[in-house]
NUNUVEX-861960 format. One record per atom (N, C-alpha, C): residue number from 1; residue in three letters; chain; atom name; z, y, x. Coordinates in steps of 0.02 Angstrom, whole numbers. Atoms other than C-alpha are relative to their C-alpha. Last residue first. Layout:
# residues N
NODE  seq  type  mol  atom      c3      c2      c1
NODE  NUM   ALA    A    CA       Z       Y       X
...
# end
This chain:
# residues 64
NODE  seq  type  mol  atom      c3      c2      c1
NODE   64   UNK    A     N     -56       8     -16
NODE   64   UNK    A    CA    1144    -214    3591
NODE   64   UNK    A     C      48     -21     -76
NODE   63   UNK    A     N     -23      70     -39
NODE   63   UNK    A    CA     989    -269    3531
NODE   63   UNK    A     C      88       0      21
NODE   62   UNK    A     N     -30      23      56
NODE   62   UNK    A    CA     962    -100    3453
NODE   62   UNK    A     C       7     -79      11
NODE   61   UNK    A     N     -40     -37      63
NODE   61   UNK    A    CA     989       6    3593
NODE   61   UNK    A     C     -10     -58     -69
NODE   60   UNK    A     N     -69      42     -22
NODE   60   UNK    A    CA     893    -135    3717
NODE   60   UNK    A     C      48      45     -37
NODE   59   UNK    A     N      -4      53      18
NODE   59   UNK    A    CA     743     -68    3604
NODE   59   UNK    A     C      57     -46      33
NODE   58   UNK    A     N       9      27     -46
NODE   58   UNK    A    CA     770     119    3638
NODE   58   UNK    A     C      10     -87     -23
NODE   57   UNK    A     N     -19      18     -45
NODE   57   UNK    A    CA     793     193    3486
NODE   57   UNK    A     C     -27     -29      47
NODE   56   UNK    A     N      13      76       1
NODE   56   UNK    A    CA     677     287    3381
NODE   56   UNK    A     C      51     -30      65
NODE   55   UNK    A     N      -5      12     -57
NODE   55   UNK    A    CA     696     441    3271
NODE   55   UNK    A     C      17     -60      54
NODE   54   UNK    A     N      40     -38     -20
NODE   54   UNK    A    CA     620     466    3121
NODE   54   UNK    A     C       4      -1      72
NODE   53   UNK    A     N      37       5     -53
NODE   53   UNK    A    CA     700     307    3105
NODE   53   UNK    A     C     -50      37      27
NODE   52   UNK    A     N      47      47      35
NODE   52   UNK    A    CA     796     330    2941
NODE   52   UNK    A     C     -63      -6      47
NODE   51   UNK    A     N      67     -34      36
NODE   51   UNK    A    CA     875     474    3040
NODE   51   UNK    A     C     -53     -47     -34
NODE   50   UNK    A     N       5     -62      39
NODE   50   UNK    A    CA    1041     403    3031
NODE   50   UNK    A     C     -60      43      -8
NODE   49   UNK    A     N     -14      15      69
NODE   49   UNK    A    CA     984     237    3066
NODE   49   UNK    A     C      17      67     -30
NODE   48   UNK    A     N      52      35      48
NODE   48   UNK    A    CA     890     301    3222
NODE   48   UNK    A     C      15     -24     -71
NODE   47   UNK    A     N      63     -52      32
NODE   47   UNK    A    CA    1045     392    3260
NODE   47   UNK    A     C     -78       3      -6
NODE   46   UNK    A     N     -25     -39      54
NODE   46   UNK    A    CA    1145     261    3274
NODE   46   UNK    A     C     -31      66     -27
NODE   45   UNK    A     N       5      58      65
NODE   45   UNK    A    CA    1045     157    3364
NODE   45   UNK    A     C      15      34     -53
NODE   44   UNK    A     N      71       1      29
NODE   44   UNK    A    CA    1033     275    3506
NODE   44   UNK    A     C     -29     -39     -66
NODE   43   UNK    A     N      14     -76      49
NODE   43   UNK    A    CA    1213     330    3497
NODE   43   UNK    A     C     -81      -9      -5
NODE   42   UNK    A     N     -33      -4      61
NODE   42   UNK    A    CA    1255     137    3560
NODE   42   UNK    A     C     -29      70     -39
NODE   41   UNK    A     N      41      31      40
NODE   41   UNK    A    CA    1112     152    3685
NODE   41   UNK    A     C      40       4     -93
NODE   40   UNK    A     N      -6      80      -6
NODE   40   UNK    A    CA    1173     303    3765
NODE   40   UNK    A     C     -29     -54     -59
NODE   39   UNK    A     N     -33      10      86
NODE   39   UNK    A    CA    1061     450    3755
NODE   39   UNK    A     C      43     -81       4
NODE   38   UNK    A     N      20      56      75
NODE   38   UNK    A    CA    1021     491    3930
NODE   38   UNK    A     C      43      28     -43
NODE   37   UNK    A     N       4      46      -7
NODE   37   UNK    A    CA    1107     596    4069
NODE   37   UNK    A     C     -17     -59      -7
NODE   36   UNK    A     N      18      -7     -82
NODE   36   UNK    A    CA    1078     761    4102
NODE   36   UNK    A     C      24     -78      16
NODE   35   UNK    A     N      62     -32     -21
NODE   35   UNK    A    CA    1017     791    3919
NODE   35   UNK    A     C     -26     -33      76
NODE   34   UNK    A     N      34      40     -13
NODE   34   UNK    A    CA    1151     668    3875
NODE   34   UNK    A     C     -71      33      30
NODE   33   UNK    A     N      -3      44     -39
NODE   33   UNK    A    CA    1278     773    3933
NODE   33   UNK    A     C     -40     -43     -12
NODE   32   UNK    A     N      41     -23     -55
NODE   32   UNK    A    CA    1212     925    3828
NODE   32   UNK    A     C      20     -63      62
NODE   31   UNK    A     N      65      22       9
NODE   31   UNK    A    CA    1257     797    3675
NODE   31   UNK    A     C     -41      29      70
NODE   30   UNK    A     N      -3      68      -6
NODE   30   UNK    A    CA    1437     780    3720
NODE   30   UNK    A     C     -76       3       7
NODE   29   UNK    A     N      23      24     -36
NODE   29   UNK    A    CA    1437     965    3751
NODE   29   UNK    A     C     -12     -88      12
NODE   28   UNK    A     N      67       7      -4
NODE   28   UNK    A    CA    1406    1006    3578
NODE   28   UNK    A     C       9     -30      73
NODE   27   UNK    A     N      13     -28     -65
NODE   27   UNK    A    CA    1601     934    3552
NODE   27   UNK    A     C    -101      35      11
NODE   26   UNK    A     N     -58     -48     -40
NODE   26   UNK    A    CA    1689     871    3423
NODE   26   UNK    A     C     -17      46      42
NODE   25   UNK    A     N     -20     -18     -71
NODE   25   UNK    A    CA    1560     771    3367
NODE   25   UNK    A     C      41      39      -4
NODE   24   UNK    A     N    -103      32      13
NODE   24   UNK    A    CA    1519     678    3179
NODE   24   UNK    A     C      25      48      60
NODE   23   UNK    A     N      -7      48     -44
NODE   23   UNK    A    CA    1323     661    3221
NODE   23   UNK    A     C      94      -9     -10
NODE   22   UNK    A     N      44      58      51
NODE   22   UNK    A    CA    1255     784    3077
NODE   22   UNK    A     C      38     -71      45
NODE   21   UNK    A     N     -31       8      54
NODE   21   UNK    A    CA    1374     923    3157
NODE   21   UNK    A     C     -11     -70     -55
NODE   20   UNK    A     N     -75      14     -11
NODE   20   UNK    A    CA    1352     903    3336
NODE   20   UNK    A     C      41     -14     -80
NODE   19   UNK    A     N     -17     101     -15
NODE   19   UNK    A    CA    1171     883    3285
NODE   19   UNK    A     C      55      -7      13
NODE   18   UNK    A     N       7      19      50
NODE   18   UNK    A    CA    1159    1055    3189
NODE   18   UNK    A     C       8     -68      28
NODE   17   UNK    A     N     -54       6      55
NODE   17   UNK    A    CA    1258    1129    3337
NODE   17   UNK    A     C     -11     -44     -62
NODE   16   UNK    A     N     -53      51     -12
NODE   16   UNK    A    CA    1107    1054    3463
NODE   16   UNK    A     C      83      34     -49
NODE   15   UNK    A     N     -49     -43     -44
NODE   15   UNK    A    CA    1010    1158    3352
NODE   15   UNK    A     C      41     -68       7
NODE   14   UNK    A     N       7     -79     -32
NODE   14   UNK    A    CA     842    1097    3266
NODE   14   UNK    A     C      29      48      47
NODE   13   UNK    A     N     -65     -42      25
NODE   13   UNK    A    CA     932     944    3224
NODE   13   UNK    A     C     -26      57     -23
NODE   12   UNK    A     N      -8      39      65
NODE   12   UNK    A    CA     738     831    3246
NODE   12   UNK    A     C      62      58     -41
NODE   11   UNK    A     N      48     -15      36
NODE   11   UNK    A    CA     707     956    3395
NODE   11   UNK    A     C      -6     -25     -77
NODE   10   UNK    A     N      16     -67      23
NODE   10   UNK    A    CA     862     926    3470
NODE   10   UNK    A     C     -43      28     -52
NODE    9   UNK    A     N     -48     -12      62
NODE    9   UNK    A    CA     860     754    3455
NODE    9   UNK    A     C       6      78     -18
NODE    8   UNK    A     N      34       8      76
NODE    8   UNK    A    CA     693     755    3515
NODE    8   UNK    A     C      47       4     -34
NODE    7   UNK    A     N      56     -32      31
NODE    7   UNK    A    CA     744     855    3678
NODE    7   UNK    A     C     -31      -7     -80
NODE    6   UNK    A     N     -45     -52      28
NODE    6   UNK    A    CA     913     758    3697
NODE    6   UNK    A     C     -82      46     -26
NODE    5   UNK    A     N     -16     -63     -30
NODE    5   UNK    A    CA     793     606    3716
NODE    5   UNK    A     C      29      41     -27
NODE    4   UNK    A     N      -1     -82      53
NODE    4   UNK    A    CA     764     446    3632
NODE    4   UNK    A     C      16      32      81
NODE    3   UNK    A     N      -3       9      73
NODE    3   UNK    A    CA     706     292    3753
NODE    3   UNK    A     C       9      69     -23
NODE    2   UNK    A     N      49     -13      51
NODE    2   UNK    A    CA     715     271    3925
NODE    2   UNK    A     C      13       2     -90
NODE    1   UNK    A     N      -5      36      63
NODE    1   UNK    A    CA     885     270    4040
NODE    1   UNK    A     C     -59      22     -45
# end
């Protein structure tokens, strides 16, 4: 799956905790599953609007 990465989200959070927290989660491992799996598109949209697009979805992410 192309587009964001756990790497930039990381890097944008600083700590995958600071993104479990900015993202709503329950869980950090939700996010280490996208490491090994993608970013789905839905969460790629969403967190382009939440970062006022510092960070960028995948263009079938915001189509969907």
């Amino acid at each position: 799956m192309p587009g964001m990465t756990f790497e930039e989200i990381k890097a944008h959070y600083k700590t995958v905790e600071k993104a479990k927290a900015a993202l709503g989660l329950r869980s950090k491992q939700t996010i280490y599953n996208w490491r090994d799996n993608g970013v789905p598109d839905g969460w790629q949209a969403i967190i382009q609007l939440q970062t006022r697009g510092k960070l960028k979805a995948d263009k079938p992410a915001i189509q969907s």
